[in-house]
N, C-alpha and C positions, 0 to 999 in steps of 0.2 A: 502704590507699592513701588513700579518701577520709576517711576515720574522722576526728576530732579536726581534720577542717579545712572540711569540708564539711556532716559530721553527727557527731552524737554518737548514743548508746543507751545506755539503762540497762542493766546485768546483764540477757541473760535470761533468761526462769522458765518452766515447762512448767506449765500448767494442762491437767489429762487427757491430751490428745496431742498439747495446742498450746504453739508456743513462742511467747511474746512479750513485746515489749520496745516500750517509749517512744524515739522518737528527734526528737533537735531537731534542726532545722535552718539555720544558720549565712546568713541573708539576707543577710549583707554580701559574701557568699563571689564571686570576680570572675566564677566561671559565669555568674552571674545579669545582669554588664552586658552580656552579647553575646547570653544567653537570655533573656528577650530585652528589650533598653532600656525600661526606661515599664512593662513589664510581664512581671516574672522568670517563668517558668515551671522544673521541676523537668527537667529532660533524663530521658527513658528509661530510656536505656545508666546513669544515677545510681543509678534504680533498681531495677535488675537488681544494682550492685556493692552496693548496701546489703544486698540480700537474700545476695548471697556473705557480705560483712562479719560481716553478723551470725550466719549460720549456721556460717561458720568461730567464732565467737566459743562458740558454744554446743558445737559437737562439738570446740575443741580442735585442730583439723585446718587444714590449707591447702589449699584448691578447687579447683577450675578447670570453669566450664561447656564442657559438651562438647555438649547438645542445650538448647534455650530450646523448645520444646514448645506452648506458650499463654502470650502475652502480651498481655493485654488493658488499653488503658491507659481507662479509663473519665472521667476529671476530673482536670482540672488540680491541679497543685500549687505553689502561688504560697507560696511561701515568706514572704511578708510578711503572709499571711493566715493560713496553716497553718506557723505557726513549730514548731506540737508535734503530729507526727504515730503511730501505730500501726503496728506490723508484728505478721503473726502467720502463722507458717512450722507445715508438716507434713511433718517430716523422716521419711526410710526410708531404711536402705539393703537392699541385694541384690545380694550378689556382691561387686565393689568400684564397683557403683554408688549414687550420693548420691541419693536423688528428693527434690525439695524441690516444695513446692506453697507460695505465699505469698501475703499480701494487706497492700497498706498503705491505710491507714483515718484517718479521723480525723471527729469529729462529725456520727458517724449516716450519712461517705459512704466511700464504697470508690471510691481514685483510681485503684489498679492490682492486676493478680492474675498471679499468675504458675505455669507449671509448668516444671521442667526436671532436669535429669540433671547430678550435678557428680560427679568421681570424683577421688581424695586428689591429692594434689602430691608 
């Protein structure tokens, strides 16, 4: 949905039991004149679909959050500042549950963390 118009992501790659990937973020994108004028901030609800995006992208599969669990947003993510940011997901499942635990990061700060439950489509 947002992928290719919002954000991009490199392939991701599992180091030990982490996934993660680089994604850029598209500051021209029209989000950013209503979130907000003078001063873009990253919506939320963007970054909860980045961490679907990308973790569809890694298991192959089509998602759908069913519980958001802990959402912590810690710092801003101003797009004209943090053009190139970090994600790094800890995928489980159990049953035909999804557990996704993630963090997007970028130079030495952690903007958001997240936990929640996605089950296939």
């Amino acid at each position: 949905m947002s992928q290719n118009d919002l954000f991009t992501f490199t392939c991701p790659i599992t180091e030990a039991d982490i996934v993660k990937t680089d994604i850029e973020l598209n500051a021209l994108h029209q989000i950013f004149e209503a979130h907000f004028p003078g001063r873009p901030v990253l919506p939320g609800a963007y970054m909860v679909q980045m961490v679907k995006e990308v973790a569809e992208a890694y298991i192959n599969k089509k998602i759908k959050l069913v519980l958001g669990q802990d959402l912590k947003f810690l710092s801003v993510i101003n797009p004209e500042e943090n053009t190139m940011i970090q994600m790094e997901l800890k995928i489980s499942t159990e049953d035909e549950k999804i557990r996704i635990a993630a963090q997007l990061l970028g130079n030495a700060i952690v903007f958001f963390k997240f936990k929640g439950i996605f089950v296939q489509m």
